[in-house]
mmCIF file of the N, C-alpha and C atoms, coordinates in Angstrom:
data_MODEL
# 
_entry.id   MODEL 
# 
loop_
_atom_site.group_PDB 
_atom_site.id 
_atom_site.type_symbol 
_atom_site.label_atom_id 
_atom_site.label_alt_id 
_atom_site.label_comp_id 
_atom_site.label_asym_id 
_atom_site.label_entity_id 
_atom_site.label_seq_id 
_atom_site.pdbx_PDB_ins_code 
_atom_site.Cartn_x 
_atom_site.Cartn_y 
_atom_site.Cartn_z 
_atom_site.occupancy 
_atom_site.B_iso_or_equiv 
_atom_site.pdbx_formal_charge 
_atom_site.auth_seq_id 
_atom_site.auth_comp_id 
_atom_site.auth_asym_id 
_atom_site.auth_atom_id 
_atom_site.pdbx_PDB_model_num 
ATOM 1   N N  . UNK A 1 1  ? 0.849   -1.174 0.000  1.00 0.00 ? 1  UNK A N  1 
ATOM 2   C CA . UNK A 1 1  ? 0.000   0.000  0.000  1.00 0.00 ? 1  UNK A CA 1 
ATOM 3   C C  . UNK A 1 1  ? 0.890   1.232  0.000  1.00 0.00 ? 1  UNK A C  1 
ATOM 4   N N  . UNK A 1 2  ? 0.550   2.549  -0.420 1.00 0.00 ? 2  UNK A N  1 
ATOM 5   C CA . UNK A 1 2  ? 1.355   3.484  -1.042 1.00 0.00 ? 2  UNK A CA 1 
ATOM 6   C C  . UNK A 1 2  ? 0.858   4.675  0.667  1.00 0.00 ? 2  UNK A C  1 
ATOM 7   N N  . UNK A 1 3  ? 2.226   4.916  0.204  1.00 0.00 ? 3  UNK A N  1 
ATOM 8   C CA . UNK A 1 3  ? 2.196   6.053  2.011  1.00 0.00 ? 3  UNK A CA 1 
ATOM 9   C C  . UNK A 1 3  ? 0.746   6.885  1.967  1.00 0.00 ? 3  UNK A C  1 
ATOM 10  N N  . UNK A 1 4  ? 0.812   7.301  1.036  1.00 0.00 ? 4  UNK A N  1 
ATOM 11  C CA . UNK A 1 4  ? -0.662  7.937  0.726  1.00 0.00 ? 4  UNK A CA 1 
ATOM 12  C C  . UNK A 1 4  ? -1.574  7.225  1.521  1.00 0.00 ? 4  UNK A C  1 
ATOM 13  N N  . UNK A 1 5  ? -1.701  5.951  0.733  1.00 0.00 ? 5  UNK A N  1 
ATOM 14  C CA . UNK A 1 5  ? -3.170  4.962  1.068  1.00 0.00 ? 5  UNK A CA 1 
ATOM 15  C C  . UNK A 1 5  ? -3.062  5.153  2.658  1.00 0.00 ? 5  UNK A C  1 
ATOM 16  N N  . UNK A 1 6  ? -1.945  4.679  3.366  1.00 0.00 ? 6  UNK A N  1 
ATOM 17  C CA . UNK A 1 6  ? -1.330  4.342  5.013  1.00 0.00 ? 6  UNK A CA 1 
ATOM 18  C C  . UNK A 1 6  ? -2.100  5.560  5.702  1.00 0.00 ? 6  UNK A C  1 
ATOM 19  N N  . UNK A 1 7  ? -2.470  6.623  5.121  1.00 0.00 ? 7  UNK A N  1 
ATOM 20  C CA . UNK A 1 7  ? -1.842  8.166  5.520  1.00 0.00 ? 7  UNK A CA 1 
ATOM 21  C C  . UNK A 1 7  ? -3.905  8.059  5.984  1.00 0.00 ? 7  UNK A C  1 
ATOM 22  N N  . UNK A 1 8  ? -4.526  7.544  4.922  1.00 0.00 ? 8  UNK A N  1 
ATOM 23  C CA . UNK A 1 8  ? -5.507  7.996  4.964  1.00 0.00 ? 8  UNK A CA 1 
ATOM 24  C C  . UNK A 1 8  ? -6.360  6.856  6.198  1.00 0.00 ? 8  UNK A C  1 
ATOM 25  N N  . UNK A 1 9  ? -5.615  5.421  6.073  1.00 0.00 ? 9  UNK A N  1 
ATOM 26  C CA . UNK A 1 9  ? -6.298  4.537  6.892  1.00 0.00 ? 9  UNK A CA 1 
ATOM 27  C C  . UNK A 1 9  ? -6.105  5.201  8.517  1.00 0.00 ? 9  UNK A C  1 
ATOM 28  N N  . UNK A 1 10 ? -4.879  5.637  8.447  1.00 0.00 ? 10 UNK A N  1 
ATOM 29  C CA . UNK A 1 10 ? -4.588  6.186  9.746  1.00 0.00 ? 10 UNK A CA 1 
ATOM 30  C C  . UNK A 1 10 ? -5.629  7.397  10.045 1.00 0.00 ? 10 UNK A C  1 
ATOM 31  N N  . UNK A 1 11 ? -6.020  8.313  9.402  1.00 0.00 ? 11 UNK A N  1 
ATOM 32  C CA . UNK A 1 11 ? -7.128  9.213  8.876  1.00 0.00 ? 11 UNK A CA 1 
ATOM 33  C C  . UNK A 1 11 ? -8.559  8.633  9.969  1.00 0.00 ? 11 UNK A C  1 
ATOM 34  N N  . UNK A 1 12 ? -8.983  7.553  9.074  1.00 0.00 ? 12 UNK A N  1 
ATOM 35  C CA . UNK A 1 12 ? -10.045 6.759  9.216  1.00 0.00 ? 12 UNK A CA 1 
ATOM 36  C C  . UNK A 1 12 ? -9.694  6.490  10.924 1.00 0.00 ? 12 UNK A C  1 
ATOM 37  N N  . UNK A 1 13 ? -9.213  5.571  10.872 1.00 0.00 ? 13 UNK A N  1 
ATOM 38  C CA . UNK A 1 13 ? -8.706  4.811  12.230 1.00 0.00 ? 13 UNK A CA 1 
ATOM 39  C C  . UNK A 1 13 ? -8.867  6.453  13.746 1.00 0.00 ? 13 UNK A C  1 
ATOM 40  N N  . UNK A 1 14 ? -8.568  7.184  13.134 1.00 0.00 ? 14 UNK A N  1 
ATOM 41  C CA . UNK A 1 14 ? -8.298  8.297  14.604 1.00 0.00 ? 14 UNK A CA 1 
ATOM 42  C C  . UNK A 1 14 ? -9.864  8.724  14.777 1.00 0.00 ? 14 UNK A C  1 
ATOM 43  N N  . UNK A 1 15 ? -10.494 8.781  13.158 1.00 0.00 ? 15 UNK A N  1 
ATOM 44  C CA . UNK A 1 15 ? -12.022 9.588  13.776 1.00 0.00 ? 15 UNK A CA 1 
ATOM 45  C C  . UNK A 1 15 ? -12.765 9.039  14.267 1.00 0.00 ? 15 UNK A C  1 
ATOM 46  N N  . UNK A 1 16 ? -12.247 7.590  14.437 1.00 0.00 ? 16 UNK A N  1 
ATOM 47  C CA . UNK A 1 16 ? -13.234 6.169  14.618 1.00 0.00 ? 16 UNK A CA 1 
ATOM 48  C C  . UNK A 1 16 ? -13.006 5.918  16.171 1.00 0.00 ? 16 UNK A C  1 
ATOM 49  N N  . UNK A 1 17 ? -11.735 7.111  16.884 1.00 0.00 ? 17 UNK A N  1 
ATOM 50  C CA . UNK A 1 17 ? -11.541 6.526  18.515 1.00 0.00 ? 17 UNK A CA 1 
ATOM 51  C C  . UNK A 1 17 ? -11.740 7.750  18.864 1.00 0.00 ? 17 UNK A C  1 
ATOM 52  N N  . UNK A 1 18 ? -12.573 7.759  19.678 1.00 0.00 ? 18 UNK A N  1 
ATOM 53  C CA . UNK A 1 18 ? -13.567 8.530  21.012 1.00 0.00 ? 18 UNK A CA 1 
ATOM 54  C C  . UNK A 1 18 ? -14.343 8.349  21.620 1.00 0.00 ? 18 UNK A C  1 
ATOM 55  N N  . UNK A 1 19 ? -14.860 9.122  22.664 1.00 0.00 ? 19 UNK A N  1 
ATOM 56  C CA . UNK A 1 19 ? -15.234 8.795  24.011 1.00 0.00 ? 19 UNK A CA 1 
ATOM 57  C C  . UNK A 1 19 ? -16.558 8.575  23.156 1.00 0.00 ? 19 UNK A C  1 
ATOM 58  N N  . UNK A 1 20 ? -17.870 7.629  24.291 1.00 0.00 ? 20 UNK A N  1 
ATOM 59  C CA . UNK A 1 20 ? -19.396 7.701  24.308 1.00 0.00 ? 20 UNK A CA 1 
ATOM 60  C C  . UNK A 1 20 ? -19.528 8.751  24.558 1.00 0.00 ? 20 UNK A C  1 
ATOM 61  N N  . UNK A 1 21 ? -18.891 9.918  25.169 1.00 0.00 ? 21 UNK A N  1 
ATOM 62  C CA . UNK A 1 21 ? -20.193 10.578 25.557 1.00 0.00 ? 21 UNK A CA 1 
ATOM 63  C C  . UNK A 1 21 ? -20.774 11.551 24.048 1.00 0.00 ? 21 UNK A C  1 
ATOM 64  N N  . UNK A 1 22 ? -21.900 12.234 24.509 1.00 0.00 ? 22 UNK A N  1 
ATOM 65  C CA . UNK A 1 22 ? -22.962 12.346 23.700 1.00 0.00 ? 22 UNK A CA 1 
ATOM 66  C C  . UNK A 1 22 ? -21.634 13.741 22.618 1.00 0.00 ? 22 UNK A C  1 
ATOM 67  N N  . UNK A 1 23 ? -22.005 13.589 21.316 1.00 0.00 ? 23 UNK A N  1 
ATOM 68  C CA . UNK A 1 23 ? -21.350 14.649 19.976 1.00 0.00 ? 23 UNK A CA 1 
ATOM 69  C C  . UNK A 1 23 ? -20.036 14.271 19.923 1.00 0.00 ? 23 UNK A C  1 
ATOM 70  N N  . UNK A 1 24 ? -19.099 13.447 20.996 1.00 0.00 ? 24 UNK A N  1 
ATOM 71  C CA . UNK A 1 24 ? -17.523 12.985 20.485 1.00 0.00 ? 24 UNK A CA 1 
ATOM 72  C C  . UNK A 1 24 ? -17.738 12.595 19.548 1.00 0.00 ? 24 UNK A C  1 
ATOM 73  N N  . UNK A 1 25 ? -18.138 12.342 18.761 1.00 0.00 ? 25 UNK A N  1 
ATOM 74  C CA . UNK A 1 25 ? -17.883 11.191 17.497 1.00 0.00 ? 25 UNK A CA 1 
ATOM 75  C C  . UNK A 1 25 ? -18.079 12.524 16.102 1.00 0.00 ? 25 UNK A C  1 
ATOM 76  N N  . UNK A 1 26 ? -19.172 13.322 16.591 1.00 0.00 ? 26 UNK A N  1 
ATOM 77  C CA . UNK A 1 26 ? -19.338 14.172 15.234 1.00 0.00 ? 26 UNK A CA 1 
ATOM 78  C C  . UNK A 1 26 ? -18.248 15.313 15.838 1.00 0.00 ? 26 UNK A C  1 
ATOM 79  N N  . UNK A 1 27 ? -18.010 15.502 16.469 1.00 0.00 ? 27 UNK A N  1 
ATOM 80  C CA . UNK A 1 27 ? -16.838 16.736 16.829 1.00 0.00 ? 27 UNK A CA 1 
ATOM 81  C C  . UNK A 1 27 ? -15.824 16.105 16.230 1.00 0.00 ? 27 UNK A C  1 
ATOM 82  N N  . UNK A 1 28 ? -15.461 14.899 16.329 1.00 0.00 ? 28 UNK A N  1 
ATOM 83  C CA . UNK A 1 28 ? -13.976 13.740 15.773 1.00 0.00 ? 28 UNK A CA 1 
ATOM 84  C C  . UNK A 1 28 ? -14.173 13.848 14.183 1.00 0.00 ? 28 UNK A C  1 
ATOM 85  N N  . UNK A 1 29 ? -15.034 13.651 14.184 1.00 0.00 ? 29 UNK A N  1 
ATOM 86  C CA . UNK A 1 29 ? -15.672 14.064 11.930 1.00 0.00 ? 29 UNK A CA 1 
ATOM 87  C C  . UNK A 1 29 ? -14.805 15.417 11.639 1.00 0.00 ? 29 UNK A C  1 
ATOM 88  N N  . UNK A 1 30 ? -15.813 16.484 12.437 1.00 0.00 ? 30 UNK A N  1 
ATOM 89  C CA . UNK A 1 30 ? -15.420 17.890 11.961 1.00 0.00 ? 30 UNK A CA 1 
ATOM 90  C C  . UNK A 1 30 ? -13.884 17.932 11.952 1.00 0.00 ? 30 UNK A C  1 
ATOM 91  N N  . UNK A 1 31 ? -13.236 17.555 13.043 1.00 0.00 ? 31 UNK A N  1 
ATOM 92  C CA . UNK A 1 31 ? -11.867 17.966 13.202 1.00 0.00 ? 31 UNK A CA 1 
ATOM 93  C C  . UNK A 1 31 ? -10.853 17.221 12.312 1.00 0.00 ? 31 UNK A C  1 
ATOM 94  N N  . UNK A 1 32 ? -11.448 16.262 11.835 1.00 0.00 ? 32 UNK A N  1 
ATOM 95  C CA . UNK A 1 32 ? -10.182 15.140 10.730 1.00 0.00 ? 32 UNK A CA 1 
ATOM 96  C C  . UNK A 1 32 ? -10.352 15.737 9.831  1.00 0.00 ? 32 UNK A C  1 
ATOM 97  N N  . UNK A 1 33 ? -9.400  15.208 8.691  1.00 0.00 ? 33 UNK A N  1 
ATOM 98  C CA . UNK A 1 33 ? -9.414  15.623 7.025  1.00 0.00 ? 33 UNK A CA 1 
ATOM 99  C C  . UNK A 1 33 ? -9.945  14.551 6.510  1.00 0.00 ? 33 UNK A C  1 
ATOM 100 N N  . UNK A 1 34 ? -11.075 14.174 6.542  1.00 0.00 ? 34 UNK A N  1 
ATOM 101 C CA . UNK A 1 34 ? -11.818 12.851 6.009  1.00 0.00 ? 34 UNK A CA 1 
ATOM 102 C C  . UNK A 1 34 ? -12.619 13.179 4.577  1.00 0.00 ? 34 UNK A C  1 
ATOM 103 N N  . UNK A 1 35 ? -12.287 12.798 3.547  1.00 0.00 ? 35 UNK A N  1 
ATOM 104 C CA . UNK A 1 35 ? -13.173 12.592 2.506  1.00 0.00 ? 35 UNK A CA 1 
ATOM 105 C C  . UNK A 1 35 ? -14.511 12.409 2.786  1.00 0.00 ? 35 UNK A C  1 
ATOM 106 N N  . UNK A 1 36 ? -15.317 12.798 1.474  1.00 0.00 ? 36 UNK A N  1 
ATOM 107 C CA . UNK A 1 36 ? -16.932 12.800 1.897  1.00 0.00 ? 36 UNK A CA 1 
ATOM 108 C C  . UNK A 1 36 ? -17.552 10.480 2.140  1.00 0.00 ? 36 UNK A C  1 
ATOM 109 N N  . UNK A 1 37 ? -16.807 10.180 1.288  1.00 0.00 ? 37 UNK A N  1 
ATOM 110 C CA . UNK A 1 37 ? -17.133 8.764  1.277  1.00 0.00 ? 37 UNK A CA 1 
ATOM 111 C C  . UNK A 1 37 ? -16.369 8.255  2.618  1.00 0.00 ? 37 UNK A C  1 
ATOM 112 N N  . UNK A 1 38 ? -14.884 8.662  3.139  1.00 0.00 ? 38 UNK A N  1 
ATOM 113 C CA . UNK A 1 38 ? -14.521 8.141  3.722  1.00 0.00 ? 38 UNK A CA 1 
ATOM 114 C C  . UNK A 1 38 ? -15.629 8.680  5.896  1.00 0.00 ? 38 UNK A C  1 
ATOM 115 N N  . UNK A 1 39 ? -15.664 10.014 5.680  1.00 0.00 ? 39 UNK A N  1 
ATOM 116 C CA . UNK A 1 39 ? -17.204 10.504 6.761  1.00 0.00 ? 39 UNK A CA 1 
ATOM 117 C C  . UNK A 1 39 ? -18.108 9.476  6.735  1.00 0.00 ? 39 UNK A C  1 
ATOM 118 N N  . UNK A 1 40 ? -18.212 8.708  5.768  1.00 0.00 ? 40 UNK A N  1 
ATOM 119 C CA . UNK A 1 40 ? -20.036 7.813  5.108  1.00 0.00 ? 40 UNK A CA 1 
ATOM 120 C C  . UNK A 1 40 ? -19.304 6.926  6.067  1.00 0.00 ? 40 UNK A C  1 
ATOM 121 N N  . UNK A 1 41 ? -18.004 6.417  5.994  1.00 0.00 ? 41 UNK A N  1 
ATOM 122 C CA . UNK A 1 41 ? -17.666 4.662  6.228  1.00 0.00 ? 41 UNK A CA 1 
ATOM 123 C C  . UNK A 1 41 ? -17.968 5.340  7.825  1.00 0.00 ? 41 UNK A C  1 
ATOM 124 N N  . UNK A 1 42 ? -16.810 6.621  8.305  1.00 0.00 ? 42 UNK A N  1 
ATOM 125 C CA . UNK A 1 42 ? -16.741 6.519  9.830  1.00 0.00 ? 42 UNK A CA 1 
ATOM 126 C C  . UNK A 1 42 ? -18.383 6.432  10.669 1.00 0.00 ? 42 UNK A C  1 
ATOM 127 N N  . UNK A 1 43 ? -19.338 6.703  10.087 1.00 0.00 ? 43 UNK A N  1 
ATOM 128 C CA . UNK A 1 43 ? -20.866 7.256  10.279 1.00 0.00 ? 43 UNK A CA 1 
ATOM 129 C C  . UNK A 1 43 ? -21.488 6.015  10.435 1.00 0.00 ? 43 UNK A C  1 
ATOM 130 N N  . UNK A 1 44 ? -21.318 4.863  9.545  1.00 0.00 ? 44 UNK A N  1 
ATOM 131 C CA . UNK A 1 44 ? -21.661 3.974  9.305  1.00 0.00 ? 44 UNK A CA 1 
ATOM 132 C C  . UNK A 1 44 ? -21.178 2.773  10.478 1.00 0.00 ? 44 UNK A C  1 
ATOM 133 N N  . UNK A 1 45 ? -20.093 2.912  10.443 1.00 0.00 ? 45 UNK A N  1 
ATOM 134 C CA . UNK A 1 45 ? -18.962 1.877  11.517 1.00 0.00 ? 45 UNK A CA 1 
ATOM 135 C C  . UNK A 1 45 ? -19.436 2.435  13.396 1.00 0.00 ? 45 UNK A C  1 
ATOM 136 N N  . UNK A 1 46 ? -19.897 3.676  13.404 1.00 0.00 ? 46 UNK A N  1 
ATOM 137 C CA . UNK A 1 46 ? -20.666 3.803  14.388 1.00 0.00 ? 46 UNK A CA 1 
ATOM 138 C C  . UNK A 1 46 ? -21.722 3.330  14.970 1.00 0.00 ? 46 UNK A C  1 
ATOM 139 N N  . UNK A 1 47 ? -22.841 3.465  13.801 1.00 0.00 ? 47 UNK A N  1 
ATOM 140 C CA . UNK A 1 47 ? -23.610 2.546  13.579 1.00 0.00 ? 47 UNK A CA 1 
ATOM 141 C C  . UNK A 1 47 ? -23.630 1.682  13.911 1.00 0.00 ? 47 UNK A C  1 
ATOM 142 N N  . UNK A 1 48 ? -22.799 0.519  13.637 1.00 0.00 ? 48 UNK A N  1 
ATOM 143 C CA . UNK A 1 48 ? -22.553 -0.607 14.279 1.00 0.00 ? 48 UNK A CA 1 
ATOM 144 C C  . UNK A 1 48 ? -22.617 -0.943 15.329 1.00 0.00 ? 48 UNK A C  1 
ATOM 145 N N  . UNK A 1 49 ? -21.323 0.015  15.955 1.00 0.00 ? 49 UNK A N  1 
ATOM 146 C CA . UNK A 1 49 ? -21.228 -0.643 17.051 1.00 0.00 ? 49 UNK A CA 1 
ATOM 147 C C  . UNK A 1 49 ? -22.236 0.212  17.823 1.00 0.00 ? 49 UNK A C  1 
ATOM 148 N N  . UNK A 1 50 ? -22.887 0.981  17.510 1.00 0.00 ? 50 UNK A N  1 
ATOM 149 C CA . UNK A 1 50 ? -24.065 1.523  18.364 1.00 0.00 ? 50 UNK A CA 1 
ATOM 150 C C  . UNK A 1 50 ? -23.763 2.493  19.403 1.00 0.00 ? 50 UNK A C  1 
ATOM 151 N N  . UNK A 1 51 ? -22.510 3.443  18.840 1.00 0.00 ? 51 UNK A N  1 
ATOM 152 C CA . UNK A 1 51 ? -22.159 4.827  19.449 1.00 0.00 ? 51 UNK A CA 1 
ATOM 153 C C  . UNK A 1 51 ? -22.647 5.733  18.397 1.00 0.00 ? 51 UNK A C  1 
ATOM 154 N N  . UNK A 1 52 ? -23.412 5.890  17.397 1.00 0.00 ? 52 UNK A N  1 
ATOM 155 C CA . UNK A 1 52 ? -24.116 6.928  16.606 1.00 0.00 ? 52 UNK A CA 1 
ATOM 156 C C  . UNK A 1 52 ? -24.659 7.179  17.363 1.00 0.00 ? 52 UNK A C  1 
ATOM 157 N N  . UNK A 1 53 ? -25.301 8.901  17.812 1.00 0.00 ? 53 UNK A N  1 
ATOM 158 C CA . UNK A 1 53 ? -26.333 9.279  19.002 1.00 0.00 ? 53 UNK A CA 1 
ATOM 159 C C  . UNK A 1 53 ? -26.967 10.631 17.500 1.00 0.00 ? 53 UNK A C  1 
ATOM 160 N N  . UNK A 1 54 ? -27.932 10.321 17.711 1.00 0.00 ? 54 UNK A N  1 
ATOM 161 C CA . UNK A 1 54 ? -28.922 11.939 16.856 1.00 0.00 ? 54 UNK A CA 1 
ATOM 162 C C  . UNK A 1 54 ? -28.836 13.050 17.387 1.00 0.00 ? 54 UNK A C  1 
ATOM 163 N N  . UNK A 1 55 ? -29.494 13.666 16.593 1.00 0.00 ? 55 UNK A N  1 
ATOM 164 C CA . UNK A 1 55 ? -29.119 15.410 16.965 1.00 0.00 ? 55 UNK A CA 1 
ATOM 165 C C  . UNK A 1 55 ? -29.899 15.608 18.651 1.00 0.00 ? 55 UNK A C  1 
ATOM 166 N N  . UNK A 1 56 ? -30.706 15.160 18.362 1.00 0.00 ? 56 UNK A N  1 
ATOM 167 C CA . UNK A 1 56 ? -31.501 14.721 19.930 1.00 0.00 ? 56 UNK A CA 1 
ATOM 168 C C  . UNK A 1 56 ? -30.961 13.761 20.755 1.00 0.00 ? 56 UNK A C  1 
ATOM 169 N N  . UNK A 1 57 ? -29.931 13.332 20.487 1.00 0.00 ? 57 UNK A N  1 
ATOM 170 C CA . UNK A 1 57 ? -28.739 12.721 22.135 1.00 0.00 ? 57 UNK A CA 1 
ATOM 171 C C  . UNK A 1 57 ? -29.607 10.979 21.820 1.00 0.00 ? 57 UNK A C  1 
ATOM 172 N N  . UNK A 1 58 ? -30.232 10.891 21.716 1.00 0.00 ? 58 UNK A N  1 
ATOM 173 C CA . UNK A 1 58 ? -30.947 9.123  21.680 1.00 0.00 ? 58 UNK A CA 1 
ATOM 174 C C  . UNK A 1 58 ? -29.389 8.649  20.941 1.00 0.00 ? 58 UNK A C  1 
ATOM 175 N N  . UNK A 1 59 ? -29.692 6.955  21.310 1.00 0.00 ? 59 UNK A N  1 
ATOM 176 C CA . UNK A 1 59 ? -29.050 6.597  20.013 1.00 0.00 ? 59 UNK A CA 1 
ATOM 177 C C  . UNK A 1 59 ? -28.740 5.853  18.677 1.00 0.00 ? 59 UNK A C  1 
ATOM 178 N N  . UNK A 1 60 ? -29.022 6.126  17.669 1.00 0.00 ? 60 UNK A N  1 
ATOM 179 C CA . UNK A 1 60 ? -29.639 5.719  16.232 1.00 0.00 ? 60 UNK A CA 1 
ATOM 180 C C  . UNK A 1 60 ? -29.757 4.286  16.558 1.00 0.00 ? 60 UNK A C  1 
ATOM 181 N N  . UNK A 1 61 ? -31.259 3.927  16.218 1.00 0.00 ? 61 UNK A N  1 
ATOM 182 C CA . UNK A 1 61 ? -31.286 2.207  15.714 1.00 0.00 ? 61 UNK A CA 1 
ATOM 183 C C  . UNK A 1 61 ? -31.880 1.731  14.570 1.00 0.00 ? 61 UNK A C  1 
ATOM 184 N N  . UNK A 1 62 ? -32.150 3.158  13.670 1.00 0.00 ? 62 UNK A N  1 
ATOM 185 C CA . UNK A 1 62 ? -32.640 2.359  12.514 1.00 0.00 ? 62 UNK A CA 1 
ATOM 186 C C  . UNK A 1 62 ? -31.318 2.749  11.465 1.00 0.00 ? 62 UNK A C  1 
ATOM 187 N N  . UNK A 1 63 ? -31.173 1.899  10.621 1.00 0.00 ? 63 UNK A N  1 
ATOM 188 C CA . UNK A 1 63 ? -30.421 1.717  9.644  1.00 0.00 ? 63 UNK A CA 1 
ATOM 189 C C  . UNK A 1 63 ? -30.489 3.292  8.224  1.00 0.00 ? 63 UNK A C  1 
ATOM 190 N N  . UNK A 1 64 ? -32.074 4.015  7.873  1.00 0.00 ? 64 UNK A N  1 
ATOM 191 C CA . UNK A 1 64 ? -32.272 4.636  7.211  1.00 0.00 ? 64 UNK A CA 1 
ATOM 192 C C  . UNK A 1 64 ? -31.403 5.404  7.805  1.00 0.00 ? 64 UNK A C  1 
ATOM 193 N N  . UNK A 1 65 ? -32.412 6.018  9.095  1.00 0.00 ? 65 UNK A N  1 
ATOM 194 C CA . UNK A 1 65 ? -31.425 7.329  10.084 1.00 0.00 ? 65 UNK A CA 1 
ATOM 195 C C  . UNK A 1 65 ? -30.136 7.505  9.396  1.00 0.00 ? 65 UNK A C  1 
ATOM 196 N N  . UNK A 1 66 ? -29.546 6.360  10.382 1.00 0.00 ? 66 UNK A N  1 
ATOM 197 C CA . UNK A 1 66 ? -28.092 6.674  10.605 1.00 0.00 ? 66 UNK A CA 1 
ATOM 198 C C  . UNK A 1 66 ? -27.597 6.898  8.910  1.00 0.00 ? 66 UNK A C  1 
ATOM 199 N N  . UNK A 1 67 ? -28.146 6.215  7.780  1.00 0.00 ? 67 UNK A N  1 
ATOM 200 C CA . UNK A 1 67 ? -27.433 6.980  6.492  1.00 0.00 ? 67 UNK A CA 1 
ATOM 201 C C  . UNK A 1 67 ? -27.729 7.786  5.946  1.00 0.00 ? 67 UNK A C  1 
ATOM 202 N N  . UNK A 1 68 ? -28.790 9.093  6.714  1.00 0.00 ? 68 UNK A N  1 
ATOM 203 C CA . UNK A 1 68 ? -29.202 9.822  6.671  1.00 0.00 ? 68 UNK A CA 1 
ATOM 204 C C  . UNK A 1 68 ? -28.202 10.988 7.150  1.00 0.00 ? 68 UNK A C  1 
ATOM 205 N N  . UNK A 1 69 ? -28.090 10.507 8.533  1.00 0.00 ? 69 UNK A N  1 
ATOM 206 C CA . UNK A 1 69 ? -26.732 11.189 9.502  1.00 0.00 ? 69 UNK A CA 1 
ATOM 207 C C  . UNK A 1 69 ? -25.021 11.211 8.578  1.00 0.00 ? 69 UNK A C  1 
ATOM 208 N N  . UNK A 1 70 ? -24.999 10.457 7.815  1.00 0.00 ? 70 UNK A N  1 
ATOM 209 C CA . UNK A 1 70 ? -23.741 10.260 7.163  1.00 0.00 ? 70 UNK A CA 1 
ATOM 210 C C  . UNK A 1 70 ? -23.419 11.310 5.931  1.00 0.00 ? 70 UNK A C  1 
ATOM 211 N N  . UNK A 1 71 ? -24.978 10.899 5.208  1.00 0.00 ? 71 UNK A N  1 
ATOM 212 C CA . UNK A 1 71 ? -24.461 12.001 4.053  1.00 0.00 ? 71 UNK A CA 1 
ATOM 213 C C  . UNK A 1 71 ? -24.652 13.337 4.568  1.00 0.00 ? 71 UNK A C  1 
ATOM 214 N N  . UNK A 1 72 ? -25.256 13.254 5.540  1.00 0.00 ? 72 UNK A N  1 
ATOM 215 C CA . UNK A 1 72 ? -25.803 15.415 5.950  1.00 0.00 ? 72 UNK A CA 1 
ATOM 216 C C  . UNK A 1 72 ? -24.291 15.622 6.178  1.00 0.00 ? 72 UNK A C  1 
ATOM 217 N N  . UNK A 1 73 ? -23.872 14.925 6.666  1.00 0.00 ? 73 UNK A N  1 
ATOM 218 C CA . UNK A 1 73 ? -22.065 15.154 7.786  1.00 0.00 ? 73 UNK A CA 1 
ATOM 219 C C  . UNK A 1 73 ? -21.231 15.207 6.306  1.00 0.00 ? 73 UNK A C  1 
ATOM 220 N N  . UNK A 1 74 ? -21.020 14.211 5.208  1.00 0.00 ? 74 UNK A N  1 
ATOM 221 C CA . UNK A 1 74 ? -20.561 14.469 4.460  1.00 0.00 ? 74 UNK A CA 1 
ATOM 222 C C  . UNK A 1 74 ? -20.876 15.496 3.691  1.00 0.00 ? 74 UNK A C  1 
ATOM 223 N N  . UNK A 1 75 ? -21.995 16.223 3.407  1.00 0.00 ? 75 UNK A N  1 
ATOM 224 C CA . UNK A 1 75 ? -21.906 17.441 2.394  1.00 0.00 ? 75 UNK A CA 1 
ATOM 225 C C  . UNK A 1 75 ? -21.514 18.485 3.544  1.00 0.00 ? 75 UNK A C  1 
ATOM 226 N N  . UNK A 1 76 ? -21.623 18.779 4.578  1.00 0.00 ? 76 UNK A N  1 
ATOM 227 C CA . UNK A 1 76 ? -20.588 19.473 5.523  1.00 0.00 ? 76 UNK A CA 1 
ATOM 228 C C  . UNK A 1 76 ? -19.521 19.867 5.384  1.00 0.00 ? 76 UNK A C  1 
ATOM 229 N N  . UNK A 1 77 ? -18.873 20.807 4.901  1.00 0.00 ? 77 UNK A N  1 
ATOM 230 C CA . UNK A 1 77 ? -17.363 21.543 5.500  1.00 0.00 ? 77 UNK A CA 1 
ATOM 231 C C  . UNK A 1 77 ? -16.810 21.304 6.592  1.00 0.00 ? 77 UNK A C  1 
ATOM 232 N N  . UNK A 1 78 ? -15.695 21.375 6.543  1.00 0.00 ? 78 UNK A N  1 
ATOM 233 C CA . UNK A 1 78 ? -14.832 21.727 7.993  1.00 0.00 ? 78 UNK A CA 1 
ATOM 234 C C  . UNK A 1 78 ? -15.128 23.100 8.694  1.00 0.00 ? 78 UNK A C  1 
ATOM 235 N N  . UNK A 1 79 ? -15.518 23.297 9.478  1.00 0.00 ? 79 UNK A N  1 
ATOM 236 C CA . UNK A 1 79 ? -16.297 24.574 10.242 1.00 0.00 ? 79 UNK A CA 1 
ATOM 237 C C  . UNK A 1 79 ? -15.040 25.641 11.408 1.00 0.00 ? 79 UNK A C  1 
# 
């Protein structure tokens, strides 16, 4: 894999470690240099493991939601 590719998994890998508590995870989005597809994967992988929380603090259990939550975050800027 090309330093590039390394550069970006490492990318992925940092926005993907933070705390439960409630907005770490979308504050960890804003602050990385994440591509709009690569935001979709971190959004998604939350999902999973069931640290996605909504704009209302609950936390996501339907499948639409949360890829709902992914692309809004991806057409997003860095703020």
């Amino acid at each position: 894999m090309s330093a590039k590719g390394n550069g970006r998994q490492e990318a992925i890998k940092s926005a993907m470690q933070h705390g439960n508590k409630l907005g770490a995870g979308a504050a960890k989005r804003r602050s990385s240099h994440l591509t709009k597809p690569e935001k979709v994967h971190v959004v998604m992988k939350e999902f999973q493991r069931g640290t996605l929380h909504s704009g209302g603090g609950g936390i996501v259990k339907d499948r639409k939601q949360a890829i709902a939550i992914a692309l809004s975050e991806a057409r997003k800027g860095k703020k």
